[in-house]
VOFIPA-741212 format. One line per field, with one value per residue: x, y, z of N, C-alpha, C, O in turn; chain; residue number from 1. Coordinates in Angstrom, 3 decimals, padded with zeros to 6 digits, m for minus. Atoms other than C-alpha are relative to their C-alpha. Layout:
<vokes>
n_c1 <- X:... .
n_c2 <- Y:... .
n_c3 <- Z:... .
ca_c1 <- X:... .
ca_c2 <- Y:... .
ca_c3 <- Z:... .
c_c1 <- X:... .
c_c2 <- Y:... .
c_c3 <- Z:... .
o_c1 <- X:... .
o_c2 <- Y:... .
o_c3 <- Z:... .
c <- A:... .
k <- NUM:... .
</vokes>
This chain:
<vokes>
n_c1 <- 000.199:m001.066:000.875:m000.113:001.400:001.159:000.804:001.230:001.377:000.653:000.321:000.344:001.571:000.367:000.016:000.425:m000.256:001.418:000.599:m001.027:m000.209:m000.978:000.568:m000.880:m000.641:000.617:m000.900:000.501:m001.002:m001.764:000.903:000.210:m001.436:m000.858:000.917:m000.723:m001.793:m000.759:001.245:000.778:001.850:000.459:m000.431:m001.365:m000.467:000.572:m000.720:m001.441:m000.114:m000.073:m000.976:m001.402:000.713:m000.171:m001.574:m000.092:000.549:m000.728:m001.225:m000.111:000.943:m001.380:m000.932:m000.755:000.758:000.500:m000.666:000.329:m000.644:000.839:001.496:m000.572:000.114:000.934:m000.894:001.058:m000.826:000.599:000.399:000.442:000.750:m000.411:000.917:001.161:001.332:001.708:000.056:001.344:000.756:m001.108:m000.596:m000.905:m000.432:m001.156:m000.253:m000.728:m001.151:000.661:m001.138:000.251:m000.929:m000.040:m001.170:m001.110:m000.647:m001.821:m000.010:000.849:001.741:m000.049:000.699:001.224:001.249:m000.451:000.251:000.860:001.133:001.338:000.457:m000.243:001.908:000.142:000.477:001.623:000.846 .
n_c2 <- 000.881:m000.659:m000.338:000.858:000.408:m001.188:000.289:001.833:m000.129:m001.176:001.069:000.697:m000.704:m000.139:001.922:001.058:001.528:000.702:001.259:000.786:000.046:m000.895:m000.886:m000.720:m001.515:m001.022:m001.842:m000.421:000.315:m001.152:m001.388:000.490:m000.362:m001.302:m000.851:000.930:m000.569:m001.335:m001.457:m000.481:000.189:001.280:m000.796:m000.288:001.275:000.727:m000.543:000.559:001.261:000.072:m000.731:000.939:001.261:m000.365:m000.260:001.003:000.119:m000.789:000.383:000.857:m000.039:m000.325:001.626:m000.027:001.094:m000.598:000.864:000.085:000.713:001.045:m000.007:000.496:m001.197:000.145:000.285:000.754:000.103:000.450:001.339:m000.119:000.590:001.217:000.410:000.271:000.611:m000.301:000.998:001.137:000.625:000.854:m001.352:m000.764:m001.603:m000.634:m000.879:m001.354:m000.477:m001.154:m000.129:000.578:000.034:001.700:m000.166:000.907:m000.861:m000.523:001.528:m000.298:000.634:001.289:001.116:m000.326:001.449:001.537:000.309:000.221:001.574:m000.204:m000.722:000.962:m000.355:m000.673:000.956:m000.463:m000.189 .
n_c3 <- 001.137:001.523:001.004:000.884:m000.341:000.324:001.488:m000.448:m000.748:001.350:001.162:m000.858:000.442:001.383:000.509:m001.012:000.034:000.382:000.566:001.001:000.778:m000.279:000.942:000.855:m000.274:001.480:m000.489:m001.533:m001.650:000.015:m000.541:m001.494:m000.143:m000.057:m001.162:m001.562:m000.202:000.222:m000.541:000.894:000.358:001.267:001.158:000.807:000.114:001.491:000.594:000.488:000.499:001.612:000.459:m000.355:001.054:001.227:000.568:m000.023:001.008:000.808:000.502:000.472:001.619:000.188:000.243:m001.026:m001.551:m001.528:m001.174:m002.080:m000.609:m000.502:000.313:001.497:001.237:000.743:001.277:000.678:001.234:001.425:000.630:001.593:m000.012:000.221:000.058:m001.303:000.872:m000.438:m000.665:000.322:001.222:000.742:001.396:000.055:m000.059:m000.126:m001.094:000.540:m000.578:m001.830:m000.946:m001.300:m001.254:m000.668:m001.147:m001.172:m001.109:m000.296:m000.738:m001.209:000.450:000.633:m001.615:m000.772:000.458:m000.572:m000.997:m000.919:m000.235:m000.780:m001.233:m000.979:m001.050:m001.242:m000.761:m000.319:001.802 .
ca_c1 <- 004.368:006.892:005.968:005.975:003.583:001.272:000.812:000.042:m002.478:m003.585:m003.466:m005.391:m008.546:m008.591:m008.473:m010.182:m009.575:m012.849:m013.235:m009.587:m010.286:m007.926:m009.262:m007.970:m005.696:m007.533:m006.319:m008.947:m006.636:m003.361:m005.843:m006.616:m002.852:m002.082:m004.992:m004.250:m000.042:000.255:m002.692:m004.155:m007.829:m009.221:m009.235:m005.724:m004.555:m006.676:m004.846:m001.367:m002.021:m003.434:m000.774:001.660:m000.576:m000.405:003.443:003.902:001.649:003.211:006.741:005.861:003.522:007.320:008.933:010.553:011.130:009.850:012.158:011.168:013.662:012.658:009.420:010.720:010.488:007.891:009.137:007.394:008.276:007.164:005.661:005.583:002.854:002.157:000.171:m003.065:m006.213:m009.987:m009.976:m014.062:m014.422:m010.149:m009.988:m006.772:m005.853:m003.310:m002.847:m001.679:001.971:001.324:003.701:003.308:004.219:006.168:007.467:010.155:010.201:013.105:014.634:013.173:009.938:010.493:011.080:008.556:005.808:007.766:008.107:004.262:002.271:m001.060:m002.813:m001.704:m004.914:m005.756:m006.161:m009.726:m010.673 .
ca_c2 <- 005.133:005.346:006.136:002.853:001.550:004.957:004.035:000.172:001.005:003.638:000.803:m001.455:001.074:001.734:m002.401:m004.083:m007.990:m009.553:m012.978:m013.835:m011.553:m008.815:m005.353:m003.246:m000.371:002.733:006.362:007.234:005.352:007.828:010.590:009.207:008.965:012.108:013.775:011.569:012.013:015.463:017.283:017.892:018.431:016.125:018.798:019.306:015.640:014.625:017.588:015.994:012.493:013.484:015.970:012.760:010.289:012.703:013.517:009.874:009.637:012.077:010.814:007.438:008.534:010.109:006.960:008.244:005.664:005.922:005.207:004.337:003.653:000.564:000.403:m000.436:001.241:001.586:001.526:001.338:m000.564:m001.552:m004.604:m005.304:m006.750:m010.490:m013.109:m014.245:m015.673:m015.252:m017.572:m018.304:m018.835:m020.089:m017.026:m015.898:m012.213:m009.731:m008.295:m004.795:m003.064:m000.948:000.549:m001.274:m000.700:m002.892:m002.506:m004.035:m004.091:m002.925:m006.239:m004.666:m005.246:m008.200:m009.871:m007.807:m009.655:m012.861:m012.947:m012.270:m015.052:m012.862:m011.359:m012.339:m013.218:m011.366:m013.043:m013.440:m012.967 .
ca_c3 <- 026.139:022.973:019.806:018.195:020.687:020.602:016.618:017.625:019.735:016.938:014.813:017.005:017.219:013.762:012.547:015.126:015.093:013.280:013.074:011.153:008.528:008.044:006.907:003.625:004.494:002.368:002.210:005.203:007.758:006.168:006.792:010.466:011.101:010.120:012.204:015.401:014.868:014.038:014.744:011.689:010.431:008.502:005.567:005.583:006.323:002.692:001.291:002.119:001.572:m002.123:m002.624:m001.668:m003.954:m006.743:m006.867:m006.773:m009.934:m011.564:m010.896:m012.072:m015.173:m015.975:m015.933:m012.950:m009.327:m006.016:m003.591:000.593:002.840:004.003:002.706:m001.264:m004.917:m007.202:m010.896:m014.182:m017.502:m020.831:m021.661:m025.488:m027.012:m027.057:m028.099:m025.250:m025.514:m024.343:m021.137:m021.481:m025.424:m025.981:m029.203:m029.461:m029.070:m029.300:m025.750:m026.428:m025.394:m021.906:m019.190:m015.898:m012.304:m010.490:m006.573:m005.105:m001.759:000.453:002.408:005.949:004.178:002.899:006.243:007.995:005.989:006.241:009.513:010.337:012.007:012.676:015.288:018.618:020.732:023.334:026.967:027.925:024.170 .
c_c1 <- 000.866:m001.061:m000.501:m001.487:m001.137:m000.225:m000.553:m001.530:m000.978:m000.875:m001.245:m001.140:m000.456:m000.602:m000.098:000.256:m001.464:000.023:001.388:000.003:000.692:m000.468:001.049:000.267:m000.497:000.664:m000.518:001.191:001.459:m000.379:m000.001:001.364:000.091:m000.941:000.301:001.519:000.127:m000.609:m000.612:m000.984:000.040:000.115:001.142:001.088:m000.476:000.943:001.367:000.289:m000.779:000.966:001.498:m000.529:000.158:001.258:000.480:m000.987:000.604:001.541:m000.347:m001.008:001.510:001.166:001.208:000.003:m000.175:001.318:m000.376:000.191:m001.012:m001.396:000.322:m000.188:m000.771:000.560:m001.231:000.897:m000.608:000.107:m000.414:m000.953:m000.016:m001.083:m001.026:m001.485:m000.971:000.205:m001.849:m000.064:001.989:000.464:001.409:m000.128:001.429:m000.180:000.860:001.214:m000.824:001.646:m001.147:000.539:000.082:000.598:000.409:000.204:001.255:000.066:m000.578:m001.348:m000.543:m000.276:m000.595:m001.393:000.623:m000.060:m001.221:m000.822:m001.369:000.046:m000.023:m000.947:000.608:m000.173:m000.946:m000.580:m000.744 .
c_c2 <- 000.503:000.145:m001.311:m000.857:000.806:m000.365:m001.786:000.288:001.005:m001.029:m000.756:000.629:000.350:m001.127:m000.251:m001.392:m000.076:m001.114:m000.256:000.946:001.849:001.573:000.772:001.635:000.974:001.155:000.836:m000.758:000.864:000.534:m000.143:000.006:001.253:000.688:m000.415:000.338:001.261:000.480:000.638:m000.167:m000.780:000.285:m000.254:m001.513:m000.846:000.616:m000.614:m001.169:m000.014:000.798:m001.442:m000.891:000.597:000.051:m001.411:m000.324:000.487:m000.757:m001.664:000.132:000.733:m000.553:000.300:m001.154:000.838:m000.490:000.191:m000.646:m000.703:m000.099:m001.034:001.066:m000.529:000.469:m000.487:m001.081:m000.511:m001.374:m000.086:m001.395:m001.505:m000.774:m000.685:m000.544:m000.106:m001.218:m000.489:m000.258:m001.065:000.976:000.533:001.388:000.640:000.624:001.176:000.365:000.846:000.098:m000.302:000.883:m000.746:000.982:m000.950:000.044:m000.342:m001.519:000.137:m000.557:m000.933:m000.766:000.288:m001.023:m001.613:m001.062:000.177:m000.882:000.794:000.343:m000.595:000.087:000.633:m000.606:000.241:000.327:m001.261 .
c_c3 <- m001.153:m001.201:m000.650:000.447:000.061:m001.239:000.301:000.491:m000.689:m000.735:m000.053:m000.403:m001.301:m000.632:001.229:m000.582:m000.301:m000.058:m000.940:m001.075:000.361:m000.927:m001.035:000.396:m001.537:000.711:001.201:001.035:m000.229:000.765:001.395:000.321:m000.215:000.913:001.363:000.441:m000.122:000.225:m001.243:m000.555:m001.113:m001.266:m000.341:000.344:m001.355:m000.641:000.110:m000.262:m001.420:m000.935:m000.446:m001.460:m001.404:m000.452:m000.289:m001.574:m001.213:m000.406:m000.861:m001.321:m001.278:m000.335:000.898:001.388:001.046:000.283:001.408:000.501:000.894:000.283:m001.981:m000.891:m000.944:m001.066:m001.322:m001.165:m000.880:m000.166:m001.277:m000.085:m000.257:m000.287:001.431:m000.556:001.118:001.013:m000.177:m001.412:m000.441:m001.303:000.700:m000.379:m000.018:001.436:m000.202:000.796:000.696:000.609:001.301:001.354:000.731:001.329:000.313:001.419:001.067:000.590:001.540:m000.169:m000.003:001.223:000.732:m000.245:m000.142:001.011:000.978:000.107:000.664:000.675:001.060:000.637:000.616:001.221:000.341:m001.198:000.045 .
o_c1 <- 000.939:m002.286:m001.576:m002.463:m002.213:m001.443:m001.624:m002.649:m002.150:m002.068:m001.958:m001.748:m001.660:m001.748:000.851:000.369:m002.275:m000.380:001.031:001.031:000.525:m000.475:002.243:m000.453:m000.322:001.192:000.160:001.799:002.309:m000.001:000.740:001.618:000.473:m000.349:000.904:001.867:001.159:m000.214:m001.028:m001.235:000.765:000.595:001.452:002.260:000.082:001.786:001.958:001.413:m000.752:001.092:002.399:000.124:000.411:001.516:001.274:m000.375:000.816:001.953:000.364:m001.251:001.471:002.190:002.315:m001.059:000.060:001.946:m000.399:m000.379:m002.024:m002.026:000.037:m000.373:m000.731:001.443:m002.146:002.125:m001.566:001.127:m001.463:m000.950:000.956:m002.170:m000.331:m002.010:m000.656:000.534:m002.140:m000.870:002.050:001.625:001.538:m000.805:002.450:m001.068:002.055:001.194:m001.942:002.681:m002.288:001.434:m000.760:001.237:m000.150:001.004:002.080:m000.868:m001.024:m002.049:m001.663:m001.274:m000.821:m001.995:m000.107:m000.387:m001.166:m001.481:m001.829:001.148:m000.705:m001.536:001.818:m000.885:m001.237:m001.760:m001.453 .
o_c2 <- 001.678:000.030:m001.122:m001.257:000.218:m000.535:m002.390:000.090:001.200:m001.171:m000.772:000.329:000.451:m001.060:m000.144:m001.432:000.519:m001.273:m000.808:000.714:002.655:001.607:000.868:002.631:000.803:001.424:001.641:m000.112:001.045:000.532:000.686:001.199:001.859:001.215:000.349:000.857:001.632:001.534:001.792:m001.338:m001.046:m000.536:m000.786:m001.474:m001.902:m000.105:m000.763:m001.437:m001.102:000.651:m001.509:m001.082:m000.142:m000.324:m001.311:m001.270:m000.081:m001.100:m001.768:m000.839:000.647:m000.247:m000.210:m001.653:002.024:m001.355:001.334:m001.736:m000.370:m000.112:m002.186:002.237:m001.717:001.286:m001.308:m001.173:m001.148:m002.058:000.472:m002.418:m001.934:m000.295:m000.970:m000.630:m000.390:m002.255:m001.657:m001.184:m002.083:000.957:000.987:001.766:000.016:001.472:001.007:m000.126:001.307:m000.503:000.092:001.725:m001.530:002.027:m002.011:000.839:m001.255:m002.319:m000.906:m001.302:m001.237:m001.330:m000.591:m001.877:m002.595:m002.249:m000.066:m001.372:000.405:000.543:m001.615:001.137:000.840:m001.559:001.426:000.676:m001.593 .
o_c3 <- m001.512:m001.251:m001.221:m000.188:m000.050:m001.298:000.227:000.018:m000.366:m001.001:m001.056:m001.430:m001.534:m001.077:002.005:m001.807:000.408:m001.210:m001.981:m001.710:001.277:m002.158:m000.751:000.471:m002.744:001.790:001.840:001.889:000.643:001.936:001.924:000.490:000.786:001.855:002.117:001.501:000.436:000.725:m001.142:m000.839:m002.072:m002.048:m001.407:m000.031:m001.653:m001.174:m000.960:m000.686:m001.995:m002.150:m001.283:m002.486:m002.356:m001.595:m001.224:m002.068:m002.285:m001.514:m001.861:m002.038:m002.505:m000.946:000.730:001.760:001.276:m000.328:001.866:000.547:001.512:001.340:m002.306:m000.558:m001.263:m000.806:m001.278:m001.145:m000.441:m000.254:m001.598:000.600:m000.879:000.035:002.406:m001.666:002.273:000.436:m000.436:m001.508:m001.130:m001.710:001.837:m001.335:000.267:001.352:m000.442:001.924:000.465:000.321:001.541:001.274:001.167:001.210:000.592:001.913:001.039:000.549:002.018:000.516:000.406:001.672:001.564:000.406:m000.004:001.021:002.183:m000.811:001.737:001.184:001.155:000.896:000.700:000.903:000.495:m001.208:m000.905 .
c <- A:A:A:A:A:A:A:A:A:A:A:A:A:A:A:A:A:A:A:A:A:A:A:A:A:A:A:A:A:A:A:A:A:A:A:A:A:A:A:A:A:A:A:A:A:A:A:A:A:A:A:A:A:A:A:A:A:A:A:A:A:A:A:A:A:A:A:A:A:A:A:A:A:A:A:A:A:A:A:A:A:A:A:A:A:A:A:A:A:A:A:A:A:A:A:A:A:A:A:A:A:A:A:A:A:A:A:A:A:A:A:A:A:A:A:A:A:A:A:A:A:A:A:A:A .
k <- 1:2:3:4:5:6:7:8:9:10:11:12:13:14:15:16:17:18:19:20:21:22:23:24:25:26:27:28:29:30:31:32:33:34:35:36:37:38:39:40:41:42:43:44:45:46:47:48:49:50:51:52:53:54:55:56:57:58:59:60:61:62:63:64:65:66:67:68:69:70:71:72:73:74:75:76:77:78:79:80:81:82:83:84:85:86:87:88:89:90:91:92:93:94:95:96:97:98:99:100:101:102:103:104:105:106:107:108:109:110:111:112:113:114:115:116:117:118:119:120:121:122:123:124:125 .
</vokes>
């Protein structure tokens, strides 16, 4: 079996098919990847997927980018303030200046989620 299909079938037991609805990828399924792919305890697979989550915090609290080949880049930038208004009463407000983050992602990405049509049944499902 290659690798590509050893993480499918990873994938697979992790996100079972429910009923159409598609579950949210959380930092336990990194963790699970990295314990399953590499062999590492559950301890020290949290430790490198918050080590990863933090440097990534850091660089972008920095106003530094991500970049991941073919994956995309995460990027922040300043939004100055503007006028907005209370959607239940209609009061106008000032919405305050903030730094955002935006990703772009790479064009692999792009047509990865483009081109998916869902979970292919199964036969006998």
């Amino acid at each position: 079996m290659d690798n590509q299909s050893s993480i499918s079938s990873s994938l697979d037991a992790m996100f079972p098919n429910t009923e159409g609805t598609m579950p949210t990828v959380t930092k336990m399924h990194f963790i699970e990847m990295l314990k399953e792919h590499v062999g590492l305890s559950r301890a020290e697979a949290n430790e490198v997927v918050d080590s990863i989550f933090d440097e990534m915090q850091q660089a972008l609290s920095e106003g530094r980018e991500i970049k991941l080949a073919n994956f995309g880049t995460f990027s922040t930038r300043d939004k100055q303030a503007r006028p907005g208004r209370n959607p239940r009463t209609g009061a106008p407000y000032e919405i305050s200046a903030r730094r955002v983050v935006t990703f772009l992602p790479a064009p692999f990405m792009r047509d990865a989620v483009a081109g998916y049509s869902g979970p292919v049944p199964q036969e006998g499902a």
